[in-house]
C-alpha positions as CSV (number, residue, x, y, z in Angstrom):
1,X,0.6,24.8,29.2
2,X,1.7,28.0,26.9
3,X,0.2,27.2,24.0
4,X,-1.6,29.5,22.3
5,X,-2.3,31.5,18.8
6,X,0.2,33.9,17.5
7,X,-2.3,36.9,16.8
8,X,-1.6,38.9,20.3
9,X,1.9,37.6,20.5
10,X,2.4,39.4,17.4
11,X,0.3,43.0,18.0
12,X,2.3,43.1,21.3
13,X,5.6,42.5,19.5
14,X,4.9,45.6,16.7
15,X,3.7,47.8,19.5
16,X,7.2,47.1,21.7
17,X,9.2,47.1,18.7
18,X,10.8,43.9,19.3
19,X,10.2,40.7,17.0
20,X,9.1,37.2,18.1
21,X,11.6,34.4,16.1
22,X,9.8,31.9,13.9
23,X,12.4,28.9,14.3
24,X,11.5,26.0,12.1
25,X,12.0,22.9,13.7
26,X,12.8,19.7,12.3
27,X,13.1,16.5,14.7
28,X,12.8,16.1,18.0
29,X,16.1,17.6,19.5
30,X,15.5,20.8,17.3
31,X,11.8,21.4,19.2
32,X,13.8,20.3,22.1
33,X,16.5,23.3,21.9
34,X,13.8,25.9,20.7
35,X,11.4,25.6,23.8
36,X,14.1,25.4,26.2
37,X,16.2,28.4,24.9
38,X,12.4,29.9,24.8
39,X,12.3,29.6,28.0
40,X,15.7,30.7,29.0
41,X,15.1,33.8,27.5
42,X,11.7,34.2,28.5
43,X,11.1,34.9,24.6
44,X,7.7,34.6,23.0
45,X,8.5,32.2,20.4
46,X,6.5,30.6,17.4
47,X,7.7,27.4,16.7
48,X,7.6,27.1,12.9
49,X,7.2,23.8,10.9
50,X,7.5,23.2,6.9
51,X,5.3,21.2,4.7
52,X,8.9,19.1,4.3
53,X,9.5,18.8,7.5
54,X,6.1,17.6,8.6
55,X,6.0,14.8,6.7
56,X,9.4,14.0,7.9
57,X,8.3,14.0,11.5
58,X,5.2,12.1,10.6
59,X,2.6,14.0,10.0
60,X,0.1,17.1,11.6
61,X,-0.7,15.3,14.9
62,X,2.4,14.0,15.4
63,X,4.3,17.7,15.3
64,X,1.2,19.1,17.3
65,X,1.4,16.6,19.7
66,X,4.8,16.4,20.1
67,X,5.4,20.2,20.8
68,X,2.6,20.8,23.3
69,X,3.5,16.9,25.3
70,X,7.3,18.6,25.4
71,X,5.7,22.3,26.4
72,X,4.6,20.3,29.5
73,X,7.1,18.1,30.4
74,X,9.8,21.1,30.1
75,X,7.5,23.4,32.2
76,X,7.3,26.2,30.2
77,X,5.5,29.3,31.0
78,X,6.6,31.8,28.2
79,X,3.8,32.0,25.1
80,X,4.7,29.1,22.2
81,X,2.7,29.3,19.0
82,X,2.8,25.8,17.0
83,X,2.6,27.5,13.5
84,X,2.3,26.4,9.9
85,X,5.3,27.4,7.7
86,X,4.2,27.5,4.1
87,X,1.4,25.7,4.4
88,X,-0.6,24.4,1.0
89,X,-4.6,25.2,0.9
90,X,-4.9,21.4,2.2
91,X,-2.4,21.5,4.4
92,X,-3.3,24.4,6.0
93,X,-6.9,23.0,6.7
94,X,-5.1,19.9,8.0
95,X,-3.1,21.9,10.6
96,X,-6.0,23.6,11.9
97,X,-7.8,20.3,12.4
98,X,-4.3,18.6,13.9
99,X,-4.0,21.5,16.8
100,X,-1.9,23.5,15.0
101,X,-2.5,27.5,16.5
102,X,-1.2,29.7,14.0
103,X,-1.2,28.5,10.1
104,X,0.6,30.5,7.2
105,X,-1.4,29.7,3.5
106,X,1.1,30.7,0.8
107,X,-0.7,31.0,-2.0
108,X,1.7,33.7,-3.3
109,X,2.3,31.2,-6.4
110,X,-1.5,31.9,-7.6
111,X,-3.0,34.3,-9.3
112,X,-4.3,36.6,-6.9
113,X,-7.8,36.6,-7.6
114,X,-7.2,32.9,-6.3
115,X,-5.1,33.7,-3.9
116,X,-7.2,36.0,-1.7
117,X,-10.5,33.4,-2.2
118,X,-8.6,30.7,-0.4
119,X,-7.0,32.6,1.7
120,X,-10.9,34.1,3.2
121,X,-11.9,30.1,3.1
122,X,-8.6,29.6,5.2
123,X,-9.1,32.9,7.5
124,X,-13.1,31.7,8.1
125,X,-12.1,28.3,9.1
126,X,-8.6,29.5,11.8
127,X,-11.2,32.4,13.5
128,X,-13.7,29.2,14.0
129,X,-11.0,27.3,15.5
130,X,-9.3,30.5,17.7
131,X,-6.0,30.0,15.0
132,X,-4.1,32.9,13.5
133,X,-3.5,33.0,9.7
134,X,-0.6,34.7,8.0
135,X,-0.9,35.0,4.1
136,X,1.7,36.1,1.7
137,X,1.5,38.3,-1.8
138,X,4.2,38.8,-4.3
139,X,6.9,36.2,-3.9
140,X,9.9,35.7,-1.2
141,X,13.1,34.4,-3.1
142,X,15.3,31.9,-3.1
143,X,13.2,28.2,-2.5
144,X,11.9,27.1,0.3
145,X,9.9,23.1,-0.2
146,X,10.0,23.3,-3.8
147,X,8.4,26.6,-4.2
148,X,11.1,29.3,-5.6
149,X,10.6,32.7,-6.0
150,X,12.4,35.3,-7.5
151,X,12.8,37.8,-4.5
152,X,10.5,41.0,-6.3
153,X,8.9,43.3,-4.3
154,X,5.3,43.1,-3.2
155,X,2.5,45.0,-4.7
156,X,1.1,47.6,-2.4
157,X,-2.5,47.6,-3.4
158,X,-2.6,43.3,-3.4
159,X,-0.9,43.5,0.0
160,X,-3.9,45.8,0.8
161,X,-6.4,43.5,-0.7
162,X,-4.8,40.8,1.5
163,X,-5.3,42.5,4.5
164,X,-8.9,42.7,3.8
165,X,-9.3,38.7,3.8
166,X,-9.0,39.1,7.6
167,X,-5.6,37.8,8.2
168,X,-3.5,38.3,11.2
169,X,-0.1,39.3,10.0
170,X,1.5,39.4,6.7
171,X,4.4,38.3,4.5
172,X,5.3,40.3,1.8
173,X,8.7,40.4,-0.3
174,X,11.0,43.3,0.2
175,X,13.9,41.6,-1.6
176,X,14.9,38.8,1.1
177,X,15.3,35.4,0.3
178,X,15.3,32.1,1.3
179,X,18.3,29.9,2.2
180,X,22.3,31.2,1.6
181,X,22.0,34.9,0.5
182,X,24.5,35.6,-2.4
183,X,27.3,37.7,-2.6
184,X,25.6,40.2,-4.8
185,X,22.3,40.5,-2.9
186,X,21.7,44.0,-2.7
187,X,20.2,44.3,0.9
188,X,16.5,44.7,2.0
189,X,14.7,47.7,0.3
190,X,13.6,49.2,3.9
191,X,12.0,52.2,1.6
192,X,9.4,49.9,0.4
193,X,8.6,48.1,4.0
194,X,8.4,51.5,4.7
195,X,5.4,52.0,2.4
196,X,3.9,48.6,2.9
197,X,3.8,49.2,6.7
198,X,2.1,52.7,6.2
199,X,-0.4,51.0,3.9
200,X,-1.8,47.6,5.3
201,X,-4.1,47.5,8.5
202,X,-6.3,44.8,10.1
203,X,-10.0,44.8,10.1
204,X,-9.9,46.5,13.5
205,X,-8.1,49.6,11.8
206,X,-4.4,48.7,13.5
207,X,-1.6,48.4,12.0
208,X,-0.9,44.7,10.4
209,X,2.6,43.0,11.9
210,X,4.8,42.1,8.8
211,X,6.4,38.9,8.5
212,X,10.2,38.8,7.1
213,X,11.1,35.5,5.9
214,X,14.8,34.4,4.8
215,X,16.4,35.7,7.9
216,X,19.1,33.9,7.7
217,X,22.4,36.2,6.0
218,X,20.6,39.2,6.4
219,X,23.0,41.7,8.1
220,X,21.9,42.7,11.7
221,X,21.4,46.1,11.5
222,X,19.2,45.8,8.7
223,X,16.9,43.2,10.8
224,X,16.8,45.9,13.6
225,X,15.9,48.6,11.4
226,X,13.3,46.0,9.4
227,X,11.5,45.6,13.3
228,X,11.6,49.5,13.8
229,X,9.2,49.6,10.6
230,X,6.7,47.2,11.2
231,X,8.4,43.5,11.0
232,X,6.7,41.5,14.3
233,X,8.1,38.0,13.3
234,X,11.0,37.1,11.4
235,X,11.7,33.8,10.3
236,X,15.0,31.5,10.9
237,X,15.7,28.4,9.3
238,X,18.6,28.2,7.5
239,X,21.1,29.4,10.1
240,X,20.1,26.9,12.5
241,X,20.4,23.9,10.2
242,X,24.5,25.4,9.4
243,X,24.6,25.2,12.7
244,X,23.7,22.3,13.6
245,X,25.6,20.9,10.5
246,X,29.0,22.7,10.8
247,X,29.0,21.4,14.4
248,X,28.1,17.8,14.1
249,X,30.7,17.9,10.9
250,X,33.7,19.2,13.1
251,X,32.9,16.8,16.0
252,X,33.7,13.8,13.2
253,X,36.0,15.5,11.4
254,X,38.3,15.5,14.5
255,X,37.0,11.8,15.8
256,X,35.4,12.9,18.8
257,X,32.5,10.4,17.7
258,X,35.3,7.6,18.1
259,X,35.8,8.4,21.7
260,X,34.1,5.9,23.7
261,X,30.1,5.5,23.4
262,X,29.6,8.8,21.6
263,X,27.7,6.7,18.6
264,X,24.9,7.1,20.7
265,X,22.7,9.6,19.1
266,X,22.0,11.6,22.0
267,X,26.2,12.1,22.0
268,X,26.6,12.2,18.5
269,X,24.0,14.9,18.0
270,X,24.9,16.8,21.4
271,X,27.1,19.5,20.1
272,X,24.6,20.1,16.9
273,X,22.1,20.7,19.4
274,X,23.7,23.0,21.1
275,X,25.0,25.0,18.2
276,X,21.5,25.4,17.4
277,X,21.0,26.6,21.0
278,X,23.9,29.3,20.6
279,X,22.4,30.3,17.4
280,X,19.0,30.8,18.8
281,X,20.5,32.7,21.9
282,X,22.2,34.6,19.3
283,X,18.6,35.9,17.3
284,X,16.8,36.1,20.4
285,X,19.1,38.9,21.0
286,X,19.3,40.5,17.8
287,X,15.4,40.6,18.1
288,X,15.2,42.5,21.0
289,X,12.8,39.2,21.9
290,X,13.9,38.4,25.7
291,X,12.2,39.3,28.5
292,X,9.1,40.1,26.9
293,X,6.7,38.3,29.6
């Protein structure tokens, strides 16, 4: 079994300038596609879950359980974190006690005087349990479980507080956004990644691995040049679920679910699944992620 926390996964990623994709799952079949393309690729990969979309699947021990009983019945032998997207003060704690490895506490909605305090109680609580934490300041836009943000820039010096809670790796806005990027977004403000990278460090004086969240829409190039400056894991979620939605919506829309037993679910969702596959072939690339055994 592969399963383990995030925190090495991630300093190895900054130092080989590569990043390791955070794909959010959401049922069965999506865990499914992400370990095996995972695999495939021989990718580090952290397979993400959202407050949402662990209640959907039933609940902490159910996702935990599910990804490290499919981990060994697939065989694989590349490094898999199981890691809390968005997590909530309570259900961060709750991951940590469900086998979760790797937990991110947003608490970028808070004042930051309450932000950092929970985030240390968070911290103190994954080290005892060998999980990594990832905390966020200022605010990622677009909405992402009911929590919306407005996409501004993080503050420097509260990003550098943050560090200082003992956290792993770090999510800060640098004008991405979650979900379908408008037409008028103006692009990621690489200048200011720039001088977020220069500024945060870890307790251990090396440089702290910067999350980018939103992934999905942002050109390419400016995802390569995002990893070149200090991004170690970038976040997918959005793309895979078009995926998976303009697949399974052309496959009725030309009656191939009419065609003999392909009600089955396992038919009918086949080609959504592997859209998704494609899709994560596709960011894998773009993240300079395989073959990083």
């Amino acid at each position: 079994m592969t399963i383990q926390n995030a925190k090495q996964m991630m300093q190895k990623a900054q130092k080989g300038h590569y990043a390791l994709g955070a794909f959010n799952t959401n049922n069965l079949e999506w865990t499914q596609a992400i370990l095996r393309r995972a695999q495939e690729n021989q990718a580090p990969t952290i397979l993400a879950v959202s407050m949402g979309a662990v209640q959907y699947m039933g609940g902490f021990k159910v996702v935990a359980n599910l990804v490290r009983n499919l981990d060994e019945a697939l065989e694989i032998t590349v490094p898999i974190a199981i890691h809390l997207d968005h997590g909530t003060y309570e259900g961060a704690k709750q991951a940590i006690e469900a086998g979760f490895t790797s937990v991110m506490f947003d608490g970028s909605a808070l004042p930051l005087a309450e932000n950092l305090a929970k985030t240390k109680e968070i911290v103190a609580r994954a080290q005892a349990a060998n999980v990594s934490v990832e905390a966020e300041v200022g605010s990622i836009g677009g909405e992402e479980d009911g929590v919306v943000g407005e996409g501004e820039l993080a503050a420097i010096d509260d990003a550098v507080l943050m560090t200082e809670t003992g956290i792993d790796f770090l999510a800060a806005g640098i004008g991405n956004i979650h979900g379908i990027y408008p037409q008028n977004w103006r692009g990621l403000h690489l200048d200011h990644l720039e001088q977020l990278s220069a500024a945060v460090t870890t307790a251990r004086g090396q440089a702290m691995p910067i999350v980018l969240h939103g992934a999905s829409g942002i050109p390419d190039d400016q995802i390569q040049a995002a990893i070149q400056l200090g991004v170690a894991k970038v976040n997918v979620n959005t793309e895979l679920q078009l995926a998976f939605h303009n697949a399974t919506r052309q496959f009725v829309e030309t009656d191939q679910d009419l065609s003999g037993k392909n009600y089955d679910p396992r038919k009918f969702l086949k080609p959504g699944v592997t859209a998704i596959e494609q899709a994560l072939d596709e960011r894998i690339a773009v993240f300079g992620n395989a073959n990083r055994i």
